[in-house]
N, C-alpha and C positions, 0 to 999 in steps of 0.2 A: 812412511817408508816407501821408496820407490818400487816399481817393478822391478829392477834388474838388481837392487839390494838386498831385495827380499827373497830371490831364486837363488842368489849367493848363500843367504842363511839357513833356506832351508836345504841344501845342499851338505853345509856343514854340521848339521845338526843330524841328517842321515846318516852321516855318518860315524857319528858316536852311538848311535844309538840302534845299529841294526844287528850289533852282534849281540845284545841286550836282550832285544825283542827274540831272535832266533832260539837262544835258549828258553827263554817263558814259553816257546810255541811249542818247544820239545815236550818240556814238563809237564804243559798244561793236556797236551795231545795221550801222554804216557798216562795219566787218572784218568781220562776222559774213554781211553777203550779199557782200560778195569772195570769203570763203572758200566760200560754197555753190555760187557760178557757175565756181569752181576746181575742184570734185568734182564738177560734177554730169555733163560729161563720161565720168569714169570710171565712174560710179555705173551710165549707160550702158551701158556696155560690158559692165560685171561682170551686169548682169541680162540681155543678153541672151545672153549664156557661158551661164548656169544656165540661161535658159528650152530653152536648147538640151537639159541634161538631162531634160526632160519627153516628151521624143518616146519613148513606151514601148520594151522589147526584144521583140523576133523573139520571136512565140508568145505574148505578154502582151494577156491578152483584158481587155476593161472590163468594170467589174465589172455582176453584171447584179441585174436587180429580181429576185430569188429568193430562197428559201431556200439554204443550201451542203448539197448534196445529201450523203446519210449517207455513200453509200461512198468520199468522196473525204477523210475523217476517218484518219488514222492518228495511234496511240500516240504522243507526244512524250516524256511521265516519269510516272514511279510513283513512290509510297512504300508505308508501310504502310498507309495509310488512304485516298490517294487515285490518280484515273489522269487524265491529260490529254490530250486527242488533239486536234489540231487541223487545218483543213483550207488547207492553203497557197495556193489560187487564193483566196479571200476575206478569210484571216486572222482568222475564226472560230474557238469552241475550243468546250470541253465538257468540263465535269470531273464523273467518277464519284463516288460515298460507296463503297468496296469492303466496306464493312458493312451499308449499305442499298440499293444497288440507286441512290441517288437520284442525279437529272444535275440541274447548274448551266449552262446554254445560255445563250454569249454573244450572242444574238444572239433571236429570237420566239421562244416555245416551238411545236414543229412543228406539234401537236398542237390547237392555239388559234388557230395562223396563221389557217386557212380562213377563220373566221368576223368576222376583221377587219375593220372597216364604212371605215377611216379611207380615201381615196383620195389621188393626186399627188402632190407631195414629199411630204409628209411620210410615206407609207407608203413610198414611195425610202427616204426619211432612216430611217426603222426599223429596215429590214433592214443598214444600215452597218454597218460596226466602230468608228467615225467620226465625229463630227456635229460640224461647225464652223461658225462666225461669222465672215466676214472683209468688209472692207470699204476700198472706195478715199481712202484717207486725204489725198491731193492735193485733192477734192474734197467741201469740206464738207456740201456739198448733196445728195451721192449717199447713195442709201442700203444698208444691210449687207446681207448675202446667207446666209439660214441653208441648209448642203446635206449632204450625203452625198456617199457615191461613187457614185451610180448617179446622178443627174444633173450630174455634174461630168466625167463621163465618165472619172472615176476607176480608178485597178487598186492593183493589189500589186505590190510587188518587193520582193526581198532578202530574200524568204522561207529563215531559216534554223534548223535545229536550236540550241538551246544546252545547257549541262549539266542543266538543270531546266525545261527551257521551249522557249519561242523567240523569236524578234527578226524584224520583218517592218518594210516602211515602206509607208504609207500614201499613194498621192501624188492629189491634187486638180489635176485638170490643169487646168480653164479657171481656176482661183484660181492658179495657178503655186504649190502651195506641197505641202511632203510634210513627214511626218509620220511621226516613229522611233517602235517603240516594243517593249518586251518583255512576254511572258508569263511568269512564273513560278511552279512548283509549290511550295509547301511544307508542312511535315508536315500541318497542316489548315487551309491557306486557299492560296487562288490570288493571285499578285500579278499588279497592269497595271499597266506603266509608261510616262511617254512621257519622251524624252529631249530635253530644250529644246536642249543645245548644238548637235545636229544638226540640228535643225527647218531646212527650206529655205523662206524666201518671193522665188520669183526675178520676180515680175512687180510688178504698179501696184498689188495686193493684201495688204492686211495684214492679220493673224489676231487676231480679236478675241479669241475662245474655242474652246475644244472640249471633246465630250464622246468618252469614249474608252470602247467595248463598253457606251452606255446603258442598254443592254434585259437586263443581265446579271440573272440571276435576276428577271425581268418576269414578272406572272399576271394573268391575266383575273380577274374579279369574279368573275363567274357560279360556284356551286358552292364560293367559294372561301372559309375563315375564315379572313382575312389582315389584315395591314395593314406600310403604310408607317410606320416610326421616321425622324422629322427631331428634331436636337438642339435644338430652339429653346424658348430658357428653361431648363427641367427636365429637358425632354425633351416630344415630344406623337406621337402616330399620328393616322394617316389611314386610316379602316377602309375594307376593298374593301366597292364597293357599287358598282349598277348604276342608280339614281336620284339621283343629285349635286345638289344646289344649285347653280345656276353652274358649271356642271362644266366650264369654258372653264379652270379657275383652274387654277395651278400653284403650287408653290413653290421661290422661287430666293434665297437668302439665303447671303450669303458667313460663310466660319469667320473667327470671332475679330472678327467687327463690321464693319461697315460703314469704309473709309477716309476720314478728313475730307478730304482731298485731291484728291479726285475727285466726282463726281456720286452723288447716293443719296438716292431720293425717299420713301423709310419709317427715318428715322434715331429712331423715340421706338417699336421694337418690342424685343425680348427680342433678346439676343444667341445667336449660335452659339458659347458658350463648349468645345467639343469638338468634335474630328476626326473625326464619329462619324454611320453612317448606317448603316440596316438593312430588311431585309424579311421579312415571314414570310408565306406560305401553307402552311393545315392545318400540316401536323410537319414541315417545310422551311423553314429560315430562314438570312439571311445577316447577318452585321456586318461594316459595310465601316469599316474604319480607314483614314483618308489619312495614310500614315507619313513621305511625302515631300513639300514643296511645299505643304503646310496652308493658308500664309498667303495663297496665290495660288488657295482656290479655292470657290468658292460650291458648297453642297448643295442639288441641282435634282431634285424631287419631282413626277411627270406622275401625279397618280391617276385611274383609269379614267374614260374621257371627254374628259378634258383633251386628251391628244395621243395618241389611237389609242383601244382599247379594252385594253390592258395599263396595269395598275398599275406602275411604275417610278419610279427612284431610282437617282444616280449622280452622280459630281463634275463640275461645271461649270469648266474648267479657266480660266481668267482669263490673259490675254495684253498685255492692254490696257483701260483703261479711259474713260470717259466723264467730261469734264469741261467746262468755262464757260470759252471763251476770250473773256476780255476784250478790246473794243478802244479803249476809252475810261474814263483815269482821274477824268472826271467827270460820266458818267454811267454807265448799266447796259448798255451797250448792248456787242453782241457775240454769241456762237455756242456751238453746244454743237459739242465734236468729241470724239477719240481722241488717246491717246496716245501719239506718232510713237515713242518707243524701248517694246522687250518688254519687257516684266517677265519676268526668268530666274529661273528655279532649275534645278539642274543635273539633278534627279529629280522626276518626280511621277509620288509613288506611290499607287497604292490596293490594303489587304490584306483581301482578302474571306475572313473567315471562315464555312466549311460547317459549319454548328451541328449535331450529332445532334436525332434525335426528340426528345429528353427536353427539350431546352434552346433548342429553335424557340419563343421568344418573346423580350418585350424586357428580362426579366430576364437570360435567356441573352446577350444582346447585349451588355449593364451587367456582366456575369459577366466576357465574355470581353476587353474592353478594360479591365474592371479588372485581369484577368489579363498582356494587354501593359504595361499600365503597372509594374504589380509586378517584371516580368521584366525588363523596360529601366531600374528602378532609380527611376522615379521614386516610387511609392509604396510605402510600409512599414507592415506593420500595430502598432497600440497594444500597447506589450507589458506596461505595466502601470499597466491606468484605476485611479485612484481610486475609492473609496468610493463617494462621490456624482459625479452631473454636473456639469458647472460652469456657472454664468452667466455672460454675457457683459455687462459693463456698460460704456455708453459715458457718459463724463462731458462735458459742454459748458463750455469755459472760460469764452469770451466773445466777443460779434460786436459790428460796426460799424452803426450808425444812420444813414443820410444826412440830413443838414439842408441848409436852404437855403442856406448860406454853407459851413459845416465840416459833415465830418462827425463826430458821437460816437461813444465807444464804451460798450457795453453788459458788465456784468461779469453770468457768468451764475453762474461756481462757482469759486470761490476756491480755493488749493491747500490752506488751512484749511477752508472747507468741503467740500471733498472728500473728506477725513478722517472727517469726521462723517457723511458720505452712507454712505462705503465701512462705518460703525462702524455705525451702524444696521440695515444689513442685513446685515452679519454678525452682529449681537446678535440676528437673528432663525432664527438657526441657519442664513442659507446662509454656508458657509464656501468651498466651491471655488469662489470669484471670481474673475473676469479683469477687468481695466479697460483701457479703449481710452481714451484720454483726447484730445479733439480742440479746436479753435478756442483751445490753449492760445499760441499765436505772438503777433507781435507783432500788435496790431489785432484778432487773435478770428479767428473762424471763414472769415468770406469774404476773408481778406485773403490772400496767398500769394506768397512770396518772401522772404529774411532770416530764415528763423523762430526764429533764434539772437540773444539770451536769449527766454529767454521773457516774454510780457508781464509787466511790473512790476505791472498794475493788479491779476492776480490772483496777487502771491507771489513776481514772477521765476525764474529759476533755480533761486534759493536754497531760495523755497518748494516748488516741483518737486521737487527733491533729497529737501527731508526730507518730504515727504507719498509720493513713493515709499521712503524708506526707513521708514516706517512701514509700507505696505502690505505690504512685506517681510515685517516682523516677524509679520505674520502667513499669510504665505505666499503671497500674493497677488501675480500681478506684473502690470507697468502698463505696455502699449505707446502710446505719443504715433502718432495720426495726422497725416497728414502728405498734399498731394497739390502735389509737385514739378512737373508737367506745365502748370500753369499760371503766371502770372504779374501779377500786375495793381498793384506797391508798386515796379518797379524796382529793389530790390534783390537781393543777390547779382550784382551786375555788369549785371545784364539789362538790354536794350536792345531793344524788342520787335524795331524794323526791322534789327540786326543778328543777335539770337539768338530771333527767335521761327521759330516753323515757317511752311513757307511753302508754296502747293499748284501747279501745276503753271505758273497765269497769271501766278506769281510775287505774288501775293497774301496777306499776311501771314492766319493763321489765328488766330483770336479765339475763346475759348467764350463771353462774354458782354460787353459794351462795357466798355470799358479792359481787359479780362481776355484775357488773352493766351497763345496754346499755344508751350511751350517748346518746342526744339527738343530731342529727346533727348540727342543728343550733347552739349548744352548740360547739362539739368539733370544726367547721370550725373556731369560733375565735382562739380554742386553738393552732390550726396548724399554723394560718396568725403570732400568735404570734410569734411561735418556728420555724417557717422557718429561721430566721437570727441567731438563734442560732445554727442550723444545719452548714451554711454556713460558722461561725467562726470558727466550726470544722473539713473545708472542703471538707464534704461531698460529695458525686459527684450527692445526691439523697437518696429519701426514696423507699424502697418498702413496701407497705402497706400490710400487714398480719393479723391472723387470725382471716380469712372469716368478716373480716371487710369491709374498704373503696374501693370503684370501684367491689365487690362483695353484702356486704347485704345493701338489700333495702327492711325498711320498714318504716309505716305509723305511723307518731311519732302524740299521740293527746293530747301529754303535750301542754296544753293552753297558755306557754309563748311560745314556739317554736314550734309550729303547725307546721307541712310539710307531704305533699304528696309524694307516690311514684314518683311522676312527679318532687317535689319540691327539695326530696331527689338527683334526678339525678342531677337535677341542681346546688344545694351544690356539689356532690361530683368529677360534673367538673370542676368546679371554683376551688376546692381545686389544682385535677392535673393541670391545667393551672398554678394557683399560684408560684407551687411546681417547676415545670420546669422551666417557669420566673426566679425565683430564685436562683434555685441549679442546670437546665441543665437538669436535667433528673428526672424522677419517674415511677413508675412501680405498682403493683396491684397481688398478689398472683392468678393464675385461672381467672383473670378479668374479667367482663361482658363487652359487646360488647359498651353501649352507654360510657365508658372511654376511649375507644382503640385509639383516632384520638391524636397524635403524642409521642402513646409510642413505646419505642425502643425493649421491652423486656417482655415477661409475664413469670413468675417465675409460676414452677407445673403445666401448665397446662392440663386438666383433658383428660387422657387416656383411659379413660372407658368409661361404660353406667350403669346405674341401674339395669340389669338383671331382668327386665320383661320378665316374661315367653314367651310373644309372637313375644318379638324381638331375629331376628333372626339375625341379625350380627353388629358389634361394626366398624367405618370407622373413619378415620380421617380427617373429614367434616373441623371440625374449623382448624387444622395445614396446609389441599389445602387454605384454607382462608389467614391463615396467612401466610405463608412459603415464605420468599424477601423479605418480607417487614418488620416484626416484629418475632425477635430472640423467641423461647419458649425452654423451658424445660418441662421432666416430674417429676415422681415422685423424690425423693433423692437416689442417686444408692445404699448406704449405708442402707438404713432403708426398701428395696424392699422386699414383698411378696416374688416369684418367680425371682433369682436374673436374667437367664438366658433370662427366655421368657419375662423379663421387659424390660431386655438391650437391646433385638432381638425389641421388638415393638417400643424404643426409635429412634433404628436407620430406622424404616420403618416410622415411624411417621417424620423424619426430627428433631426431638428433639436431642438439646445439652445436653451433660452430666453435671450433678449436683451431689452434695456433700453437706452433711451437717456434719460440724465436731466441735471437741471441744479438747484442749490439755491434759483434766482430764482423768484419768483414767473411762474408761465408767461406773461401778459399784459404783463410787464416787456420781453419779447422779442417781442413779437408784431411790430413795426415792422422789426427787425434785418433784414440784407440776406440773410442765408442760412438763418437758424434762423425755420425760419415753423410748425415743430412747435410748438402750443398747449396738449400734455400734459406736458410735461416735468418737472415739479416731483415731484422724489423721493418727497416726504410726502405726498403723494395717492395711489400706487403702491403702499405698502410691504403692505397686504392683500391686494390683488393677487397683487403680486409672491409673496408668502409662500405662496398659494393654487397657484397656477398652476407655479411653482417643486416642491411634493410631487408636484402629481401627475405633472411629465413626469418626476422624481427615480422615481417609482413605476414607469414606462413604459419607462424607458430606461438605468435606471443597472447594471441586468445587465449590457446588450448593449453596454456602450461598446466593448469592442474585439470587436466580432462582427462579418460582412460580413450584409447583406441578402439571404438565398437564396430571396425569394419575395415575390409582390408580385400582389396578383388584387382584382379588384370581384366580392366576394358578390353586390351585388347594386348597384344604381345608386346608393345611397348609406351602402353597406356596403363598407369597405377595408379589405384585411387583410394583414400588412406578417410576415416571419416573419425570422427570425435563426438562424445556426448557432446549435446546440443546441436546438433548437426551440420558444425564445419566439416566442408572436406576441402582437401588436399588432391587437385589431379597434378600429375607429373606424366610429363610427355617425354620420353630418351627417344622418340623416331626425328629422322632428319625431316619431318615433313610437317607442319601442323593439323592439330587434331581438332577436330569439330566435330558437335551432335545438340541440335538444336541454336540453343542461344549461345550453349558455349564452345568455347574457340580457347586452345592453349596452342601458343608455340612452338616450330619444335624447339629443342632441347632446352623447355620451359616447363615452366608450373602456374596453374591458374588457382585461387581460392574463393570454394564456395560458400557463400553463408548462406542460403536458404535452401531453395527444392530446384535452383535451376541445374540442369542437367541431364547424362545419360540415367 
């Protein structure tokens, strides 16, 4: 079904059906406040039982504006490499290096305190263990309340030893609300956990957020070679400095994207695709992994100035969110508020690893959660690269035109021309190819929904079949992209106002007009369905695309398919599980990090950062992560910004080269609804491609299964990338060539080292 077919029916179908719905809204609204003036008696009662538990115990002093004084520290747990002491009137800790002498201080460094300029709450709020959000959700108009325990007139209770740690609870008395949570030791890294099912909020008080031990491993500027690791994009630092731009600025960005569900006023920045935050001062550093409660929690970065004179980093625990309560469904009109039920998770964790001298930076960081992932099974290293590297090539089937009455569609590459695309460049000697092959559905590219047969206009089925079983023939294999999460043809059963997603004001969610967000629970059948259909057409696998599955997550509160960002995840590993089972392999454009455990391959993955003004350099945090174990690409070489310094940063990054092409003429497509790419046409590429193809073949085909163990700027536009066994990789972006001793790189080149010659 076309575009403009399909805005016709659901037009017609509006309107049968709205005066239907308006009465169930009556009825359903008229039980719904019987039942709340039925509870809200008890609702009573039960809050004022708990608030009765806030009246502190005999000898429980508040907590005060200070330091936790050294001698009130005793030993909690050892191992071999670490010690923990904490101090039970504040629930402060402090963990030893028993190799180097070095302390991790939950709370200021003592040492720094003095000279702290920052005054009133928020110097209260520093010294907490604690820092929360909460607000009077009865009353739209009021506003939230950020505090600690020294103005809250806050303490501790149920300070207890545990096997490796300890368990203490946090309680906010004028907010009525306490707060579980445990310390644990383990062989080198400290865990903090809070424990949601016992959180208490017994008053008019509901908990926005919290952050739990902020100032852990926090340092002043002054004197100090450090900086902040936030994962956004690539990865970026915030170097310590004591003259800031705007130094008001902070960074608060949630893991795993933004939720359409809720409120989020920077939805077009780099995502937090990793659980992953860090800090280094001089040969002290930490990598904080959030192993528990991921999806519930934004990475909040205070660099020096912003809120106090310490540099800090720490998770932003998320309880509730900010959304647009509609109160009129014909106009805009309405209110921003919260979200009356918690978001649980049973755990949230965060594991701070104490990095040795050698490995206090952010390759050590990249080192060490590549190391968690290896050990928890999600990643495997390449056990036997081929020859050459491989390209990545994306073929464009075909997309839709809108006209004034119907719309057309546009054929971009036939399952016969595709053959001759694929024959071509391999007659140019690249042989390790991959084909991702997209917009081959019914309609082409922007269309989504039914994508079973495939379009007739380029080949159908039929032709699919035997243009993958040629590709075969020559080793080659061909995964069909695919991006389930939306909807905008109504078929596969879809029905937006029954199975699209919907966000809290009960408002169906949309990515672009007529185009509609599936509910997941919804499309996971449709996939379980089409998996065998993929397989009859050989497929080697799907990679899931645009900014869909194994990328967005969010909070679907359509009432037949209810799912949590927690629930979500779990759908859309079941689905890659499925997908592999089936057809071998699957893949994820940019992927977020809880999909990565047995893919081979991440398509685009993101090269940049956001370009906040106060970050100061862009690293490729996630490719030391990935690099032996899991193939990536960046951008498409053909559709690059800057084609020069994208290629230079491809081959510094470890990235394979990619292509996106189509046999039409490029200006045939220029009108089409989704394909606004103007370079596309294969036969304009293929010198290019043959060019650009040797040399990263030259760069990289050693190291395909090597980890990245070294990563440093010679100089400001000198990068030099190193590999087990000791290739490196310098790349030169200055207009000038670079030399130091024997070696010499071009400008806007790259040299490769195989032995010790060098800076």
């Amino acid at each position: 079904m076309t575009g403009s077919r399909l805005r016709l029916s659901f037009l017609i179908t509006g309107i049968v059906i709205v005066a239907v719905l308006a009465g169930l809204a009556l009825q359903f609204h008229t039980r719904e406040d019987a039942a709340s003036e039925g509870t809200a008696a008890a609702a009573e009662s039960d809050n004022s039982a708990a608030a009765a538990s806030f009246k502190p115990k005999a000898g429980t002093a508040p907590f005060k504006s200070e330091l936790p004084a050294d001698g009130r520290f005793r030993q909690i747990a050892e191992n071999v490499n670490l010690t923990l002491s904490a101090d039970k009137e504040t629930g402060h800790f402090r963990v030893v290096s028993k190799q180097t002498g070095k302390v991790w201080f939950s709370y200021p460094d003592p040492a720094q305190w003095p000279n702290e300029t920052i005054g009133g709450a928020w110097k209260n709020n520093l010294l907490s263990p604690v820092i929360v959000e909460y607000m009077d959700l009865s009353n739209y108009k009021s506003a939230s309340r950020t505090v600690g325990l020294v103005d809250e007139g806050g303490y501790v209770e149920d300070f207890k030893a545990t096997e490796n740690g300890f368990a203490v609870t946090f309680v906010l008395s004028k907010g009525s609300i306490k707060i579980p949570v445990e310390v644990t030791l383990k062989e080198d890294s400290v865990e903090t956990t809070i424990r949601d099912e016992q959180i208490v909020e017994a008053g008019k008080f509901s908990l926005l957020n919290a952050k739990l031990y902020p100032l852990f491993g926090g340092q002043f500027s002054q004197g100090q070679d450090g900086y902040i690791f936030v994962p956004d994009g690539s990865g970026a630092l915030i170097r310590f400095k004591t003259d800031r731009v705007l130094p008001q600025l902070t960074f608060n960005q949630p893991v795993y994207g933004y939720d359409g569900s809720f409120y989020f006023d920077q939805p077009n920045r780099q995502r937090l695709s990793i659980p992953v935050f860090g800090l280094k001062s001089g040969d002290q550093a930490f990598a904080a992994v959030i192993t528990e409660g991921a999806e519930y929690a934004n990475v909040f970065a205070a660099p020096s100035g912003s809120i106090g004179l310490s540099n800090w980093v720490t998770a932003e625990w998320q309880y509730r969110k900010r959304f647009f309560q509609s109160v009129s469904k014909s106009t805009d009109a309405g209110f921003f508020t919260y979200s009356e039920q918690r978001f649980e998770a049973p755990r949230r964790t965060v594991r701070y690893y104490l990095l040795p001298p050698d490995q206090s930076d952010y390759v050590g960081m990249a080192a060490k959660y590549r190391d968690y992932l290896t050990a928890g099974g999600a990643l495997h290293p390449i056990s036997e690269p081929k020859k050459d590297i491989p390209l990545y090539m994306d073929i464009v089937g075909g997309d839709i035109e809108q006209g004034l009455l119907f719309d057309s569609y546009l054929t971009a590459t036939t399952t016969k021309e595709a053959k001759e695309l694929v024959a071509s460049i391999y007659d140019r000697g690249v042989h390790d190819l991959v084909v991702q092959y997209s917009g081959w559905q019914q309609d082409g590219y922007s269309t989504h929904g039914g994508y079973f047969p495939a379009e007739s206009k380029l080949g159908g089925s039929k032709g699919m079949r035997a243009f993958i079983d040629y590709a075969h023939t020559l080793d080659i294999p061909v995964y069909l992209t695919a991006n389930y999460t939306i909807n905008n043809n109504g078929d596969d059963g879809f029905w937006y106002r029954r199975d699209g997603q919907r966000d809290l004001s009960g408002n169906t969610l949309s990515a672009r007009e007529d185009t509609w967000l599936v509910s997941p629970r919804f499309y996971s059948k449709v996939i379980a369905s089409d998996l065998s259909e993929y397989k009859k057409l050989g497929a080697d696998g799907i990679v899931f695309d645009g900014g869909g599955i194994g990328y967005q997550l969010n909070t679907d509160f359509n009432g037949r398919y209810a799912a949590s960002r927690a629930d979500g995840i779990g759908i859309q590993r079941d689905i890659f599980k499925q997908a592999k089972e089936t057809l071998g392999s699957v893949s994820a454009v940019n992927a977020n990090a809880y999909v990565w455990e047995g893919l081979k391959h991440i398509p685009r993955l993101a090269d940049s950062y956001s370009f906040d003004v106060f970050v100061d350099e862009v690293v490729p945090f996630t490719q030391i992560v990935l690099h032996g174990a899991v193939t990536y690409t960046s951008e498409w070489a053909n559709v690059r910004q800057e084609s020069r310094t994208e290629f230079l940063r491809g081959i510094e990054y470890g990235a394979y080269p990619t292509y996106v092409f189509a046999a039409a003429p490029s200006d045939k497509l220029r009108h089409a609804y989704s394909i606004w790419y103007y370079s596309l046409n294969y036969r304009d590429w293929l010198d290019s491609l043959s060019e650009e193809y040797a040399r990263a073949n030259e760069a990289l085909r050693d190291v395909q299964d090597k980890r990245i163990i070294g990563h440093r700027s010679i100089s400001e536009d000198v990068k030099e990338t190193t590999y087990e066994g000791g290739q490196r990789v310098i790349v030169n972006y200055g207009a000038s060539a670079y030399a130091q001793g024997e070696l010499r790189v071009p400008a806007q080149d790259f040299a490769v080292v195989k032995g010790g010659l060098g800076p």
